[in-house]
C-alpha positions, 0 to 999 in steps of 0.5 A: 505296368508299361515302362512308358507309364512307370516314366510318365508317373515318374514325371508326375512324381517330380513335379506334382511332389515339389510342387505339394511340397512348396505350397505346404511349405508356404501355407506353414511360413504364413502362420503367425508362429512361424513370423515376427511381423505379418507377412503376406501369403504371397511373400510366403509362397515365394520363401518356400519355393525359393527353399524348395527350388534351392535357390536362394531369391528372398522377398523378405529377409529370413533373419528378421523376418522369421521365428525359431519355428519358421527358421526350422521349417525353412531349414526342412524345405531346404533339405528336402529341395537339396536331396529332392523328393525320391530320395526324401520319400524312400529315406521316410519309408526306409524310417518306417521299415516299408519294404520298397517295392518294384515299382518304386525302385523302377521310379528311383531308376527313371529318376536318377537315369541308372542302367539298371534297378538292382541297388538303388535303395543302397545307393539312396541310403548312400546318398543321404549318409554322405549328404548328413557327413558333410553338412555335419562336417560343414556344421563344424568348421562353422561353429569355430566362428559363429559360437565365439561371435553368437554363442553357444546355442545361437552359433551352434544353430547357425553353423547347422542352417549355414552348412544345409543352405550351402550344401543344398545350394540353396545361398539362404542365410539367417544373418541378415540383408547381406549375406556373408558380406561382412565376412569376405576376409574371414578364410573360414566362412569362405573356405568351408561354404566353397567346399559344400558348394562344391562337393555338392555341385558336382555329383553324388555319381561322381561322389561314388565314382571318385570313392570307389576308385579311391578303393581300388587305389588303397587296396592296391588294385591300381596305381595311384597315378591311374586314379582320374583314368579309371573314372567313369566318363561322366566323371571325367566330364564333370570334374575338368568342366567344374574345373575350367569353370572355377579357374576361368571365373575367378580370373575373370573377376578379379580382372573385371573388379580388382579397381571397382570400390563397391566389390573387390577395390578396398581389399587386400590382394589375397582378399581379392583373389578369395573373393573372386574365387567365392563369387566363381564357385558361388554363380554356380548355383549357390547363391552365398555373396560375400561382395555387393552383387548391385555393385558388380560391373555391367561386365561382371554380372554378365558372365555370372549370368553365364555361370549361373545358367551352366550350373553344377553337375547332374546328380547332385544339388545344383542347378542350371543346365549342367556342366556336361551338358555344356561340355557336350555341345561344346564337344560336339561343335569342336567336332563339326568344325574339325569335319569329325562324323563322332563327338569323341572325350577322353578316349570314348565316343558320346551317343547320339541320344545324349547330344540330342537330349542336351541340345534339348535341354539347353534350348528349353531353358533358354525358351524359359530364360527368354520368355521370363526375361521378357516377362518381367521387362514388361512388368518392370519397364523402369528396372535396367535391363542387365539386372532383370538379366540377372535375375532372370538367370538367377532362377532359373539356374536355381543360383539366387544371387540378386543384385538386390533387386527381388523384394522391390519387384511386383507380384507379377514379376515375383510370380513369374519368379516363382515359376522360373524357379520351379522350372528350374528345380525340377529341369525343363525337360522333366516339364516338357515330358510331363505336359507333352506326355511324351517318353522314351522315343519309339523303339522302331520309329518310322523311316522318312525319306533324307533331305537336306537343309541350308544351315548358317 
């Protein structure tokens, strides 16, 4: 088979699998077993695109809407979301003991964007063992608060949801209609959801990056002072991007909120300080609140839009448009105002190809950003415009912070929702490829003659 149709079906894979998975998802959360009260198959629909999208936008409130049954197959929607439908399928055929074969690990390549095939069934197994630790890790520290405070079985289950959701970056909680609100001074609650939304958000590469240097180092390879040097480029984006963005988001809120009431104003000043740092790490696509997001100022909600539309790193559980992408462009109009004729990072010099890609992902998002924004203005001409923003953002950074605005919208505005969530999920250039069938670029594209432009 032609590499150009091994990346087309790969496309089709992507986006035709979320979307079965989503709307198995919804006929299951519409069945009475699995709900308290009744519930419309568009409510149902929504819950399980919000699970799959990992994002985190509820029209209805988990906790009280949904069994046992229903719980679990949120839970199930979740991780598959979170670990994606690639990595899900070979884990159920590696389960089976099916031999995976040329043109799957090829699919596996095209979708986690690898060099070559050769170790890519490992790499998955790799994926989904680390992916189980943590979230057993997580399930732990959890537990040291929720069994003392539901009991052994209910508190055993919560901390096993909680650390799925948070490592999934998917910010469903089955406590209730506020989050992890009423825990926003509990260091063990904030600091365990912190570490799983990180470790998650920045990368399974970076993951095995970072563990495979740590080898060198124990084995006396390399110095240990040599240890950030010897990452992969990728690496080194990602984690000082993640960085700035967690440091500069936390000042930045405890500046804006430090005196407002309704968020940070009655806390201690180390509460304030852990707050802010939640809120930063959680518009990174998360979606967990431990303070009132309708009541963040105009300000506040607006650089959080800005958070959620940067998102986590490329390769893990995160949305948005990524770090590195960000950092890309950033890198490359620092480039242009110094007269540069190369984009350079640490030392080495970034393609052509991958400025063009990430100029064009950012540009599709926003295309998408827009057009649902306007959308759901239409829809709701009485909502005020910064919290159709914000929720806007929300989806399609896959983030699934609300200033409680969601379940009071209308069936068009929660569908526009669903499709700005989906679109987000599975990233707006897998869409444009799939229905531009569009590939990779022509080996020997034509030469047109050169001309010039006035641009700004």
């Amino acid at each position: 088979m032609k590499k150009r149709n091994i990346r087309w079906n790969t496309m089709q894979i992507l986006a035709l699998g979320f979307m079965g998975v989503i709307l198995a998802g919804g006929v299951l959360l519409s069945l009475p077993f699995c709900n308290r009260q009744p519930i419309t198959f568009s409510d149902a629909l929504f819950t399980s695109t919000t699970a799959v999208c990992v994002t985190g936008l509820v029209t209805v409130t988990p906790a009280v809407q949904f069994t046992l049954a229903g719980q679990i197959i949120l839970l199930i929607l979740i991780q598959i979301g979170g670990l994606g439908i690639i990595a899900c399928a070979v884990g159920f055929l590696l389960l089976l003991r099916r031999q995976i074969t040329v043109k799957e690990r090829i699919v596996i390549q095209e979708t986690y964007n690898m060099e070559a095939p050769g170790g890519m069934v490992a790499m998955i197994l790799r994926v989904i063992k680390g992916t189980l630790a943590v979230e057993t890790a997580g399930a732990v520290l959890y537990a040291f608060r929720f069994i003392p405070e539901f009991g052994v079985l209910r508190g055993i289950w919560y901390a096993v949801f909680h650390a799925v959701s948070a490592f999934c970056n998917a910010g469903i909680d089955i406590l209730g209609d506020t989050s992890f609100q009423k825990y926003v001074g509990d260091p063990i609650i904030n600091i365990t959801t912190v570490l799983l939304i990180i470790v998650s958000g920045i990368g399974f590469s970076v993951w095995q990056d970072l563990i495979s240097n740590g080898r060198r180092i124990r084995r006396r390879e390399i110095p240990n002072k040599w240890w950030f040097t010897r990452l992969r480029l990728h690496s080194k984006l990602a984690i000082v991007t993640t960085l700035i963005l967690l440091i500069g988001g936390t000042v930045c809120i405890f500046l804006m909120e430090r005196n407002n009431p309704a968020t940070l104003g009655n806390l201690s000043t180390g509460e304030k300080w852990m707050a802010a740092f939640f809120h930063s790490t959680s518009t990174r696509t998360a979606g967990f609140a431990t303070v009132s997001q309708s009541g963040l100022y105009t300000q506040s909600k607006f650089l959080s839009c800005i958070l959620m539309f940067i998102g986590g790193s490329p390769g893990g559980t995160a949305g948005g448009v990524k770090t590195t992408t960000v950092a890309m462009v950033v890198l490359t109009c620092l480039s242009v105002f110094r007269g540069g004729e190369q984009v350079e990072c640490f030392g080495r010099r970034l393609s052509g190809k991958n400025i063009r890609m990430g100029f064009a992902v950012i540009m599709t998002a926003v295309t998408v950003l827009f057009a649902g924004t306007i959308a759901i203005t239409v829809f709701e001409p009485q909502v005020p415009f910064i919290d159709i923003l914000y929720e806007a953002f929300s989806a399609v950074g896959t983030v699934g912070l609300t200033a409680d605005l969601t379940p009071t919208l209308s069936s068009a505005s929660h569908m526009v929702l669903i499709v700005m969530m989906y679109i987000g999920r599975i990233g707006p250039i897998s869409l444009a490829l799939l229905f531009g069938g569009m590939s990779k670029p022509k080996e020997r594209a034509r030469e047109l003659p050169e001309q010039r432009i006035m641009v700004g």
